[in-house]
C-alpha positions, 0 to 999 in steps of 0.5 A: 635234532632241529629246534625251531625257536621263537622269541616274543617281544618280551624276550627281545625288549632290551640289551639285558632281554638279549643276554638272556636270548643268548644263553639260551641258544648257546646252551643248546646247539640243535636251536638253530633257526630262530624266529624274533619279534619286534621289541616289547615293553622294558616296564609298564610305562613303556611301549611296545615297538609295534604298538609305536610303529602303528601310530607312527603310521597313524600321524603319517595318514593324518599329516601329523608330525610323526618325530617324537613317537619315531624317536622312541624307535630310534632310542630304543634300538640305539641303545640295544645297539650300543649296550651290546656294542653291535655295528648294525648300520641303524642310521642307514635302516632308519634313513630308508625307512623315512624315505620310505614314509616321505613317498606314502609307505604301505602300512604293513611295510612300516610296521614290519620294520619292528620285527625286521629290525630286531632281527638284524641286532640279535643276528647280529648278536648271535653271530648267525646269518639273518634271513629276511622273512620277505624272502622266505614267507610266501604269501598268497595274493588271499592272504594264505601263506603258500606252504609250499613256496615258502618251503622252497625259499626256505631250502634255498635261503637257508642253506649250512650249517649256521644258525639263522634268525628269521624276523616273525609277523610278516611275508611277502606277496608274490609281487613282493609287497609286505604283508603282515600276519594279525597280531602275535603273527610271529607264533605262525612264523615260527609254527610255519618254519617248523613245519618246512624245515621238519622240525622235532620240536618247536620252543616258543619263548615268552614271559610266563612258563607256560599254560597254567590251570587256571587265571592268576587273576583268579586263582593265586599261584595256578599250577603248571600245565606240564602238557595239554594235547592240542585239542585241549589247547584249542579249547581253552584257547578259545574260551580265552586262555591267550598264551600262544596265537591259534593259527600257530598250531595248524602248520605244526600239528598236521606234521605231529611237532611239539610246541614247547611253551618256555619263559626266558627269564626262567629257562630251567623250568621245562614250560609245558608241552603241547603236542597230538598225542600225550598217551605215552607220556600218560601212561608212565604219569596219569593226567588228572582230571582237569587240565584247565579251567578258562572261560569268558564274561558277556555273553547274551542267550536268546532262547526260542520255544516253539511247540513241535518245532524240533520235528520241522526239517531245517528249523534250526538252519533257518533260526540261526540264518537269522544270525548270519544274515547279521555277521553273527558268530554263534558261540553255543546252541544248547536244545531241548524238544522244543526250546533254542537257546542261541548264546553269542557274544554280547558286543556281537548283537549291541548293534542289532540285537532287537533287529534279530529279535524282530525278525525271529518273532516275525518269522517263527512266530514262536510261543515264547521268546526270551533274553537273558545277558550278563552270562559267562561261559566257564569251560572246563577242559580235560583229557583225563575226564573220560577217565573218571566216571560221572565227572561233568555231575561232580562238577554240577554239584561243585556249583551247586554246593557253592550256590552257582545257578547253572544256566547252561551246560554243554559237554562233547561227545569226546568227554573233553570239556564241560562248558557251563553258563554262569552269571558273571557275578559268579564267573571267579567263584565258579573257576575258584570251586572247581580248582579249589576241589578238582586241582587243589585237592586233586580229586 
């Protein structure tokens, strides 16, 4: 068996995180490509090393003396280095990285070093051979990563049979430039290996023991999801259920590879489980009928009514124009016969909305035209609902037994989810009646 393990900033924030790491690899010889990101926060009122490389960067560009803020990197990466006795020449490392800065370094390469320096101590640490993501991550000049380059550099580099530690949230162009991922880019790098080197199972580690039912925020001591299809993943990842990047599912899903979704500091607990497809293991124990419950605040909805207008060819296309034309993303389009409600995120149109409003009125001359803000969008996400005949009503009369005004409601075909509009006074008390009555109660 291949595991391919991914350990976020959290995991990797100091020499007692690293112990951790540890354990867990020893306790397992099948993890033997690992994937690190850059030091995270010891406590709230540290820093994140990322977060410090970017303003580094920041007082570089601006002339500005870069020396406190850099020897908070040094300090921390010393202190790992001497608290778990490594010999890792850091002083070298960190000379190079100032010559680098002296002759204008690009900021990708900067910000790198977070992850690539990590690296090199828990290779190190771990007694396993370090891989540069440079040599192994190939991206194109785009900005796609060349799957099947990258692959190629994998079998080359990664050759034996030692563990490997591969920094996370960066790659190289074909000119060999740095070039980093968006922000939690080492969930792709992990995803990415795991899919060259045909792994069984991807663990991705951090600091929650995987997906919960709902917002601890809003709903004290959620259950554990044990395991979510990716679809389901997907659409609470969307609606604002942030535990894993979500471009990290694609390179992983298209060769049907499980995400394990594991806490460091409480590595007995199993995480959940994501994969394709959860029917065998559903068969054995049924999944109940919601899996999750997220959503977000703000949204804006711009409703068009217009006589006959669902009989006009290409009404729509040319209503909804009118937001491309503004870089708009569309986040929902509920219709009826003649009525449009187009729902986008508020701080979307701040800067336009009465310029949309304008030209819609311009343009379709519309027999009524209205703007309502301050909505939120609930989704409630289950494979298990198609299961359960009538489920979207039962969770109406949830609402309205609470008195939640339902503005808007949206299901998919494939009976996966039920998005509700709210206001966002009641947007908790929405997520609470539905756990409280469907999870807590497990009806």
């Amino acid at each position: 068996m291949i595991k391919v393990v991914k350990f976020g900033g959290s995991s990797v924030a100091n020499s007692k995180q690293f112990r951790k790491v540890k354990k867990i690899i020893k306790a397992d010889p099948d993890r033997k490509f690992i994937v690190s990101s850059a030091c995270g926060k010891e406590s709230g009122e540290d820093y994140k090393v990322t977060d410090l490389l970017y303003l580094t960067d920041a007082h570089v560009r601006y002339g500005v003396s870069y020396e406190p803020v850099f020897k908070l990197i040094e300090d921390k990466y010393y202190s790992i280095r001497d608290s778990l006795k490594l010999k890792t020449d850091l002083e070298t490392e960190f000379k190079t990285i100032r010559a680098a800065m002296a002759r204008g370094v690009s900021q990708d390469y900067l910000v790198s070093r977070g992850e690539y320096l990590t690296s090199r101590l828990l290779a190190e640490y771990l007694d396993a051979d370090f891989v540069d993501a440079a040599d192994v991550i190939s991206f194109r000049y785009d900005g796609s990563i060349d799957m099947e380059r990258t692959q190629a550099l994998i079998n080359e580099k990664c050759t034996g049979t030692r563990k490997v530690v591969i920094p996370g949230f960066y790659g190289s162009l074909p000119n060999g430039v740095i070039r980093l991922m968006s922000r939690g880019g080492s969930d792709i790098t992990g995803s990415v290996i795991a899919n060259c080197v045909d792994a069984d199972v991807y663990e991705n580690w951090t600091d929650v023991s995987g997906f919960l039912v709902a917002d601890p925020r809003i709903i004290k001591n959620p259950r554990q999801i044990p395991r979510i299809t990716y679809n389901e993943l997907r659409e609470m990842s969307y609606m604002g259920a942030n535990v894993l990047h979500d471009d990290a599912v694609f390179p992983v899903r298209s060769k049907n590879i499980p995400i394990n979704i594991r806490n460091t500091n409480d590595p007995d607990n199993p995480g959940t489980m994501i994969m394709n497809d959860c029917s065998e293991m559903d068969a054995i124990e049924p999944p109940t009928s919601v899996t999750g419950i997220t959503g977000r605040k703000n949204f804006t909805v711009i409703t068009v009514v217009k006589s006959h207008a669902s009989a006009e060819v290409g009404f729509l296309r040319k209503l909804l124009a009118v937001f491309e034309d503004y870089h708009v993303s569309i986040e929902s389009v509920p219709v009826t016969v003649d009525t449009f409600s187009i729902i986008v995120k508020t701080e979307a149109v701040e800067q336009c909305l009465y310029e949309i409003i304008a030209r819609i009125r311009k343009e379709f001359e519309p027999d009524d035209l209205r703007l309502e803000d301050h909505m939120a969008m609930l989704a409630v996400v289950g494979r298990g609902m198609k299961a359960v005949p009538g489920a979207s009503g039962r969770f109406l009369s949830e609402f309205g037994r609470n008195s939640i005004n339902i503005k808007v409601i949206n299901q998919s075909a494939d009976e996966l989810s039920v998005v509700v509009g709210v206001e966002n006074r009641d947007f908790e008390k929405a997520i609470r009646c539905i756990y409280d009555k469907f999870v807590a109660e497990g009806k």
